[in-house]
mmCIF file of the N, C-alpha and C atoms, coordinates in Angstrom:
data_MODEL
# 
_entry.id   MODEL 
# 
loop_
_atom_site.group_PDB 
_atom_site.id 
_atom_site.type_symbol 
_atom_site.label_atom_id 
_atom_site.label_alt_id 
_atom_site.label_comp_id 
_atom_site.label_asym_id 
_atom_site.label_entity_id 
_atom_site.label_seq_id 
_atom_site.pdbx_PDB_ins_code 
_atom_site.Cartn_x 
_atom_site.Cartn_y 
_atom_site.Cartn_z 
_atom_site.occupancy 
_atom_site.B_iso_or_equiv 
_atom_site.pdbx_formal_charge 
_atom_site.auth_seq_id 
_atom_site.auth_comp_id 
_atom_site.auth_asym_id 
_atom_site.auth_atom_id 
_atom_site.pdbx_PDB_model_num 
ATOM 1   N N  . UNK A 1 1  ? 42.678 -10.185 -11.688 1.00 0.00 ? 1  UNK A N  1 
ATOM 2   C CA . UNK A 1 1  ? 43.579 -11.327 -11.563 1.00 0.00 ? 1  UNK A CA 1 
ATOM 3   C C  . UNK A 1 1  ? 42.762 -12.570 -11.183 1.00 0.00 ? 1  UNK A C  1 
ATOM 4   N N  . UNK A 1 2  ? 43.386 -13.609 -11.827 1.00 0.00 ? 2  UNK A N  1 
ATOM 5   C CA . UNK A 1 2  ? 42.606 -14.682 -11.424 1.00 0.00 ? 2  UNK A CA 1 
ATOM 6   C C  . UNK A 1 2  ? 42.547 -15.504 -10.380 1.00 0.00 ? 2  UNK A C  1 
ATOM 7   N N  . UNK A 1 3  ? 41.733 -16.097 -9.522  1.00 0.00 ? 3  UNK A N  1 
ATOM 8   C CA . UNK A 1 3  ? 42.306 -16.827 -8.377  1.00 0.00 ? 3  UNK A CA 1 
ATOM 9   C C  . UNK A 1 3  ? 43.285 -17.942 -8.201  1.00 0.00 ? 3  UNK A C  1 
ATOM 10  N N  . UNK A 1 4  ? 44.079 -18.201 -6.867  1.00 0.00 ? 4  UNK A N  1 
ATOM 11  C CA . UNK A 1 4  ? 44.865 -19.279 -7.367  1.00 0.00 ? 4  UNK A CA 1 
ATOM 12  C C  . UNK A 1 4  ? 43.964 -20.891 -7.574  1.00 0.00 ? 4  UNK A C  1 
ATOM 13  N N  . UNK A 1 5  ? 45.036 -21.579 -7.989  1.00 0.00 ? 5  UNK A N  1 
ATOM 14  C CA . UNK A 1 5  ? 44.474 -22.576 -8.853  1.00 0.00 ? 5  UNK A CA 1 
ATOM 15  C C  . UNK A 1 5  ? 44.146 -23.571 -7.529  1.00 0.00 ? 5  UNK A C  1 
ATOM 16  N N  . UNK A 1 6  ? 43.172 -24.381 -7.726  1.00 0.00 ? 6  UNK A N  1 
ATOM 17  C CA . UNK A 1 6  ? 42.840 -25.130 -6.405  1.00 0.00 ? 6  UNK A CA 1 
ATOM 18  C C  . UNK A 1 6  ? 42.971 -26.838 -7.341  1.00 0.00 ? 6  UNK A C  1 
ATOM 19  N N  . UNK A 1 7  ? 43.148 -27.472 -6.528  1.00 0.00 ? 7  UNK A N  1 
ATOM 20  C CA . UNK A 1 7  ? 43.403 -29.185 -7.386  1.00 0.00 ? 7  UNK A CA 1 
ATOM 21  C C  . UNK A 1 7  ? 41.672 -29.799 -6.627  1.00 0.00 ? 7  UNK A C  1 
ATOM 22  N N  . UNK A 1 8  ? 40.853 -30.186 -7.768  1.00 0.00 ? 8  UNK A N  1 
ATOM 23  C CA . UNK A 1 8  ? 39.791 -30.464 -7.469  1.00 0.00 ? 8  UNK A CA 1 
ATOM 24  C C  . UNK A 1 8  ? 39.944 -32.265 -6.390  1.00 0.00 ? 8  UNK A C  1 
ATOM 25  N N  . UNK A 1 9  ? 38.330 -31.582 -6.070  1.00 0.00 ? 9  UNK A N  1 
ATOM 26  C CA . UNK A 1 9  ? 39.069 -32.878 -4.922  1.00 0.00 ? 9  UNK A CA 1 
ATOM 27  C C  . UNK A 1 9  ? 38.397 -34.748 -5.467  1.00 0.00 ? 9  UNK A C  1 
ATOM 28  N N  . UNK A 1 10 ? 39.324 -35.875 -5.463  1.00 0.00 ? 10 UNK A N  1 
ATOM 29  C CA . UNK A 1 10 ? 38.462 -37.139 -5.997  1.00 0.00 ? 10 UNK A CA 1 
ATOM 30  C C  . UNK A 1 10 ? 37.401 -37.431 -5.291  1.00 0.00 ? 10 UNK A C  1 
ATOM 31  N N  . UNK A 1 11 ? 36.215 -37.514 -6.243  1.00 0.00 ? 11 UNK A N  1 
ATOM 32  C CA . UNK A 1 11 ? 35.009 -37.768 -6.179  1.00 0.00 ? 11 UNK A CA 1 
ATOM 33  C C  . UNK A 1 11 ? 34.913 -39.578 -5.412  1.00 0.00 ? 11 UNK A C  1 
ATOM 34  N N  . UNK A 1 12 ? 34.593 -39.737 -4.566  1.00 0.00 ? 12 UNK A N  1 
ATOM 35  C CA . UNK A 1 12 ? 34.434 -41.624 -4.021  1.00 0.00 ? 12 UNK A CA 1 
ATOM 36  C C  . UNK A 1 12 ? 33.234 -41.982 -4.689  1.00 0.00 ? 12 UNK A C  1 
ATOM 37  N N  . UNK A 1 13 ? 33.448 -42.633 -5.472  1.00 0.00 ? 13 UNK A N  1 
ATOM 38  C CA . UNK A 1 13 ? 32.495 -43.848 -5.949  1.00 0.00 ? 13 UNK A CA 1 
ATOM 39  C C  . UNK A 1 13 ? 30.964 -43.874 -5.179  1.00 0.00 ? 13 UNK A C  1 
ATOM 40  N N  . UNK A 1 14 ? 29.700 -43.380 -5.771  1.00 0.00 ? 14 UNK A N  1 
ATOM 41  C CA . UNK A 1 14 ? 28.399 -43.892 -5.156  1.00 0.00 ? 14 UNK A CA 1 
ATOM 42  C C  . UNK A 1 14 ? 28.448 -45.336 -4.962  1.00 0.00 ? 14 UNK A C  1 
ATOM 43  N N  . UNK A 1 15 ? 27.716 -45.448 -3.790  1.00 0.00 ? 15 UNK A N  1 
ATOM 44  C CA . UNK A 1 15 ? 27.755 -47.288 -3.905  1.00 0.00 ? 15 UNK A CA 1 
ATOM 45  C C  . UNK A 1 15 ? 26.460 -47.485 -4.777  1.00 0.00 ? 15 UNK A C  1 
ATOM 46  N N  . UNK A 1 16 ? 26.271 -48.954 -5.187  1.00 0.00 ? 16 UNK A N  1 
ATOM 47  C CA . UNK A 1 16 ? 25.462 -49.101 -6.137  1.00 0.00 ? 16 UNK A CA 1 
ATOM 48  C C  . UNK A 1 16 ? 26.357 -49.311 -7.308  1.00 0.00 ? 16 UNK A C  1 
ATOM 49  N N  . UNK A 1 17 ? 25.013 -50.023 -8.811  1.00 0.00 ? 17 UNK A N  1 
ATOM 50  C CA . UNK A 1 17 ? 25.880 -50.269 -9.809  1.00 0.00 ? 17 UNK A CA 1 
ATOM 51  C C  . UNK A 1 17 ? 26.644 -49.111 -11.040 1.00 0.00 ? 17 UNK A C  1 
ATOM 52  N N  . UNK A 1 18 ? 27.801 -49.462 -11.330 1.00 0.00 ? 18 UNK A N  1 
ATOM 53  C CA . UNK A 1 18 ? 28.376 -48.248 -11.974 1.00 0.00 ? 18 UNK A CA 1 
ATOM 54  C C  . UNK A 1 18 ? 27.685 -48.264 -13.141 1.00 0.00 ? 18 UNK A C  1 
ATOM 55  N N  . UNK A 1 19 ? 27.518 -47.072 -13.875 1.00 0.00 ? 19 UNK A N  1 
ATOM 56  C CA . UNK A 1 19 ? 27.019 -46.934 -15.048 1.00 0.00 ? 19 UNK A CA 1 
ATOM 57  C C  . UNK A 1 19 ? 27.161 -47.608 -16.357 1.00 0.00 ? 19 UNK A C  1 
ATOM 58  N N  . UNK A 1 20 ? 28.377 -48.735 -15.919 1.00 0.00 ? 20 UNK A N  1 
ATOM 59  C CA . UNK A 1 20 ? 29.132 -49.870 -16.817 1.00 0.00 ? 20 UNK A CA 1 
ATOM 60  C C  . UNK A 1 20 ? 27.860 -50.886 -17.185 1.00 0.00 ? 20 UNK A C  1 
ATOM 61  N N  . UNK A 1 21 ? 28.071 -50.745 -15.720 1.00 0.00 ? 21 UNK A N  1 
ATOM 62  C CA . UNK A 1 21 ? 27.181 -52.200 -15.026 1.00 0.00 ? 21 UNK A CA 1 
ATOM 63  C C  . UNK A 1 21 ? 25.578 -52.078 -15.217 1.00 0.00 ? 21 UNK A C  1 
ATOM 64  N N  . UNK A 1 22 ? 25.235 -50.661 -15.244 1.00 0.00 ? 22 UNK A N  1 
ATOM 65  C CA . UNK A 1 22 ? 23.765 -50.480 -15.090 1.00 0.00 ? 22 UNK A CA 1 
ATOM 66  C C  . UNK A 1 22 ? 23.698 -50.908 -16.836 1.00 0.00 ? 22 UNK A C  1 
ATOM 67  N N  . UNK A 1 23 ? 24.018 -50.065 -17.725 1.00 0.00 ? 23 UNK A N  1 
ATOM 68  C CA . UNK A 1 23 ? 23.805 -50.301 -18.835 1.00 0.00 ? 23 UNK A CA 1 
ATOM 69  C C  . UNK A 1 23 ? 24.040 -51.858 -19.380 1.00 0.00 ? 23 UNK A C  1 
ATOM 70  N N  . UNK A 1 24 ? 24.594 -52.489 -18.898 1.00 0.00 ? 24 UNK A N  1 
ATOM 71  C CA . UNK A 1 24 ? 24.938 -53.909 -19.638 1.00 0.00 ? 24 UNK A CA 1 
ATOM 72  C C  . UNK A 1 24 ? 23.892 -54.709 -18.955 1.00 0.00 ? 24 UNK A C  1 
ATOM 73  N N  . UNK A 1 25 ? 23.700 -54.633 -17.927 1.00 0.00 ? 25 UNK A N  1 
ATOM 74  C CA . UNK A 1 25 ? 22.485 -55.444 -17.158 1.00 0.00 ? 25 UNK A CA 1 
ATOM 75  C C  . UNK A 1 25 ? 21.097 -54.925 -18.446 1.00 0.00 ? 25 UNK A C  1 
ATOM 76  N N  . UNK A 1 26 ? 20.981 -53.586 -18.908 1.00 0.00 ? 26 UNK A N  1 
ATOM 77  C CA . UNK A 1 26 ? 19.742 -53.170 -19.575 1.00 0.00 ? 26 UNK A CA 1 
ATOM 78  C C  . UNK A 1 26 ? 19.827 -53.964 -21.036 1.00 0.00 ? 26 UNK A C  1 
ATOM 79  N N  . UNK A 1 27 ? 21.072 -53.913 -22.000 1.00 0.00 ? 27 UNK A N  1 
ATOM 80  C CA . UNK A 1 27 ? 21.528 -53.692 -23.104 1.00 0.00 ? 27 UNK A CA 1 
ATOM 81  C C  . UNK A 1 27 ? 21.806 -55.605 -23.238 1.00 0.00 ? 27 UNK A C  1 
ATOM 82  N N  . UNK A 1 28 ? 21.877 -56.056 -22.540 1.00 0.00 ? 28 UNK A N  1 
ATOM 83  C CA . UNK A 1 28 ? 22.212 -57.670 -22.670 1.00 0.00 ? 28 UNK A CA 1 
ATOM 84  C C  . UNK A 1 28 ? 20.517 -58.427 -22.784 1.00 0.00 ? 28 UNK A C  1 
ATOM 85  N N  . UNK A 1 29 ? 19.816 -58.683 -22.120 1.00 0.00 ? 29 UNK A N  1 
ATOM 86  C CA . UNK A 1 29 ? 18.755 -59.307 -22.358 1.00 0.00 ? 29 UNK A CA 1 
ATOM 87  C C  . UNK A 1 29 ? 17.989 -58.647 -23.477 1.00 0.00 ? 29 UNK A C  1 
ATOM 88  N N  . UNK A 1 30 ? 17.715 -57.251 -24.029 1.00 0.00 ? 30 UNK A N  1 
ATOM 89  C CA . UNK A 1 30 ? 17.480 -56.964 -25.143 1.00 0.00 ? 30 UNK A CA 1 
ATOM 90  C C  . UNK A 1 30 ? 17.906 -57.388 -26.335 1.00 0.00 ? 30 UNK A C  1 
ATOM 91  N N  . UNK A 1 31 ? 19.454 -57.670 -26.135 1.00 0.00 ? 31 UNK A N  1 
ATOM 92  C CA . UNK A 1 31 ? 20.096 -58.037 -27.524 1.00 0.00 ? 31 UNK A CA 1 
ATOM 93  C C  . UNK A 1 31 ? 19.748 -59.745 -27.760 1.00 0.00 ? 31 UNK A C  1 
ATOM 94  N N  . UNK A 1 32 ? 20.130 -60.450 -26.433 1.00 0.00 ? 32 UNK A N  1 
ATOM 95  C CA . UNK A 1 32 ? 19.431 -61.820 -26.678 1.00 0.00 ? 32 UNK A CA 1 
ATOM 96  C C  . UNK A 1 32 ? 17.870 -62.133 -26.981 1.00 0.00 ? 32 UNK A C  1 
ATOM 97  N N  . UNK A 1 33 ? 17.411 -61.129 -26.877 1.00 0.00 ? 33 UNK A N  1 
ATOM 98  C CA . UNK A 1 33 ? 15.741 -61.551 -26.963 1.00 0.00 ? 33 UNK A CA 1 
ATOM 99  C C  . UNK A 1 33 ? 15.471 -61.218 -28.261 1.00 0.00 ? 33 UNK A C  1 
ATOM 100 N N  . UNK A 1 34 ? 16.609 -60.231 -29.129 1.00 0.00 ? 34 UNK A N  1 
ATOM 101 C CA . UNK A 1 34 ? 16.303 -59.580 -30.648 1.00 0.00 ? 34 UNK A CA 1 
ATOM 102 C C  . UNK A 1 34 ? 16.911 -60.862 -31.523 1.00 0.00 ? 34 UNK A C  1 
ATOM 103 N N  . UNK A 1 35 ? 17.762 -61.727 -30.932 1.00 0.00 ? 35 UNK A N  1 
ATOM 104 C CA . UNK A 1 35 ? 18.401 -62.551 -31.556 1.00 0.00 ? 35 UNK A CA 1 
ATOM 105 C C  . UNK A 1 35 ? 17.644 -63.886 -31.447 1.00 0.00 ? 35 UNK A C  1 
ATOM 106 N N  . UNK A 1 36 ? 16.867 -63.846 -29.951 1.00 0.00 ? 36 UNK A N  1 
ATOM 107 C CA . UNK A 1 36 ? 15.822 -65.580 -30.371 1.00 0.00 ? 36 UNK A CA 1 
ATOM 108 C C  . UNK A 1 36 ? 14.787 -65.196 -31.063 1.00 0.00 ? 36 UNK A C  1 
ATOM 109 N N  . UNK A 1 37 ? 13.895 -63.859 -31.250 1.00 0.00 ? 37 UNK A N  1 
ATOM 110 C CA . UNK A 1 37 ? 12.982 -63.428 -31.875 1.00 0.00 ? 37 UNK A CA 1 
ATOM 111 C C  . UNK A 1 37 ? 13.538 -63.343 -33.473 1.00 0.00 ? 37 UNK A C  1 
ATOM 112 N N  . UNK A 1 38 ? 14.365 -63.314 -34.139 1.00 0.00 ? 38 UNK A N  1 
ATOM 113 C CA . UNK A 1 38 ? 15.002 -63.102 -35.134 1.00 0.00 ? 38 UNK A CA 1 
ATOM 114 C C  . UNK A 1 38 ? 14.053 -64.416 -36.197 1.00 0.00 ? 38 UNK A C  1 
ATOM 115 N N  . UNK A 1 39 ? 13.612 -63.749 -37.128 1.00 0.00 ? 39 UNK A N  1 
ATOM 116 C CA . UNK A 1 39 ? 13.425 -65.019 -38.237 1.00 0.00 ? 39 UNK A CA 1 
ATOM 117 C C  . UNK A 1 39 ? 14.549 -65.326 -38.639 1.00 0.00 ? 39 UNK A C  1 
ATOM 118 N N  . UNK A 1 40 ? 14.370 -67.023 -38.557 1.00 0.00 ? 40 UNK A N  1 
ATOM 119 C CA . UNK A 1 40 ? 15.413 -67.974 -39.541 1.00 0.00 ? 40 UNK A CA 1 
ATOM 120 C C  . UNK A 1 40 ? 15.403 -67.596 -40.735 1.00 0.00 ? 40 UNK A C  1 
ATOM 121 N N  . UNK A 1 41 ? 16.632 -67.641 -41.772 1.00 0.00 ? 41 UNK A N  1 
ATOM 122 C CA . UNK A 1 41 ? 16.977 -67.434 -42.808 1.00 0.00 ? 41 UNK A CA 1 
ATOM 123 C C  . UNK A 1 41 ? 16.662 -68.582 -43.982 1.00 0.00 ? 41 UNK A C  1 
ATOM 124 N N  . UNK A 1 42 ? 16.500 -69.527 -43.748 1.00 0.00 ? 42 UNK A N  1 
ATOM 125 C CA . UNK A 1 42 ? 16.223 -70.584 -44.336 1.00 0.00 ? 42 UNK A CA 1 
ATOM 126 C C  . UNK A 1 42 ? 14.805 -71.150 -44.527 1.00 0.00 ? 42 UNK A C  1 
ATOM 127 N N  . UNK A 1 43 ? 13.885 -70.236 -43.909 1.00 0.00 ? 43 UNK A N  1 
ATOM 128 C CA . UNK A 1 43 ? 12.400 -71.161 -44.451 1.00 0.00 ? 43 UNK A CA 1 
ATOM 129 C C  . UNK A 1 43 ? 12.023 -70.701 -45.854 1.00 0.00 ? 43 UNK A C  1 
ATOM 130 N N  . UNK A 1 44 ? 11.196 -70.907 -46.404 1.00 0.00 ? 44 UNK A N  1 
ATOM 131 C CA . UNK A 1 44 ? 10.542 -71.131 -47.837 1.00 0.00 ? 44 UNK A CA 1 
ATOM 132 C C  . UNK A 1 44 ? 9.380  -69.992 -47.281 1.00 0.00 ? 44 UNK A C  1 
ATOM 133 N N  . UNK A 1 45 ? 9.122  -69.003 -48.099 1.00 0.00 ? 45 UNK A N  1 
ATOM 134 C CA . UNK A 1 45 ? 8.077  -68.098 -47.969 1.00 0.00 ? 45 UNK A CA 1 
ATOM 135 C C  . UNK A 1 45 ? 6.946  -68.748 -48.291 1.00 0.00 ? 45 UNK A C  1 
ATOM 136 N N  . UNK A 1 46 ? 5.862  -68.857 -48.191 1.00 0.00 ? 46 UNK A N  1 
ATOM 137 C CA . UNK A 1 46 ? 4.358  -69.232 -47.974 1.00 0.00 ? 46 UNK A CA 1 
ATOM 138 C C  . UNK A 1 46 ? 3.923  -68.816 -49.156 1.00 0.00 ? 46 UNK A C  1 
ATOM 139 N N  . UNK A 1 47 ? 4.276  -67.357 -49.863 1.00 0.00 ? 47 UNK A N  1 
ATOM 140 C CA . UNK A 1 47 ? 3.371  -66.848 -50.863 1.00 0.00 ? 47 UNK A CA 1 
ATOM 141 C C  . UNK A 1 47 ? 3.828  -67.373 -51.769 1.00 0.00 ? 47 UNK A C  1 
ATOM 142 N N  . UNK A 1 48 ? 4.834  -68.435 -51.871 1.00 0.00 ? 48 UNK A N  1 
ATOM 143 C CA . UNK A 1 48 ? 5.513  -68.532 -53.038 1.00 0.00 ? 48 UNK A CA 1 
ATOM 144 C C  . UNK A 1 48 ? 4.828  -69.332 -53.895 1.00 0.00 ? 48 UNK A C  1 
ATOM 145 N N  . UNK A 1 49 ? 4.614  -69.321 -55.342 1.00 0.00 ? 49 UNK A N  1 
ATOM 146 C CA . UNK A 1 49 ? 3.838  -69.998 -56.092 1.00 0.00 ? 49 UNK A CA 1 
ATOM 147 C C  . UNK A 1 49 ? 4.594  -70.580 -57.488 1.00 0.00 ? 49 UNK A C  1 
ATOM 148 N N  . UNK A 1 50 ? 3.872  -71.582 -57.842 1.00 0.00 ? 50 UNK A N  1 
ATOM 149 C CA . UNK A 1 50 ? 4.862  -72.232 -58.886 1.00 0.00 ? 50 UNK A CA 1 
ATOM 150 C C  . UNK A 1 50 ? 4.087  -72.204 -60.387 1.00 0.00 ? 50 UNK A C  1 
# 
């Protein structure tokens, strides 16, 4: 037979940043730095010959 059922107990929050927070602090200055590093779409290629 199985034991009776127990109601698990709520976990309190570690202090420190939530895993929301940790990741967006990591995931935000990467994405802006891929976007000022980004070549412009509009220059004229160099090799180009006429």
């Amino acid at each position: 037979m199985a034991p009776p059922y127990r109601q698990a107990g709520r976990r309190t929050p570690e202090p420190g940043l939530s895993t929301t927070r940790r990741v967006l602090l990591i995931v935000t200055p990467a994405v802006l730095a891929a976007a000022t590093l980004r070549p412009r779409g509009g220059a004229v290629p160099a090799s180009r010959s006429e």
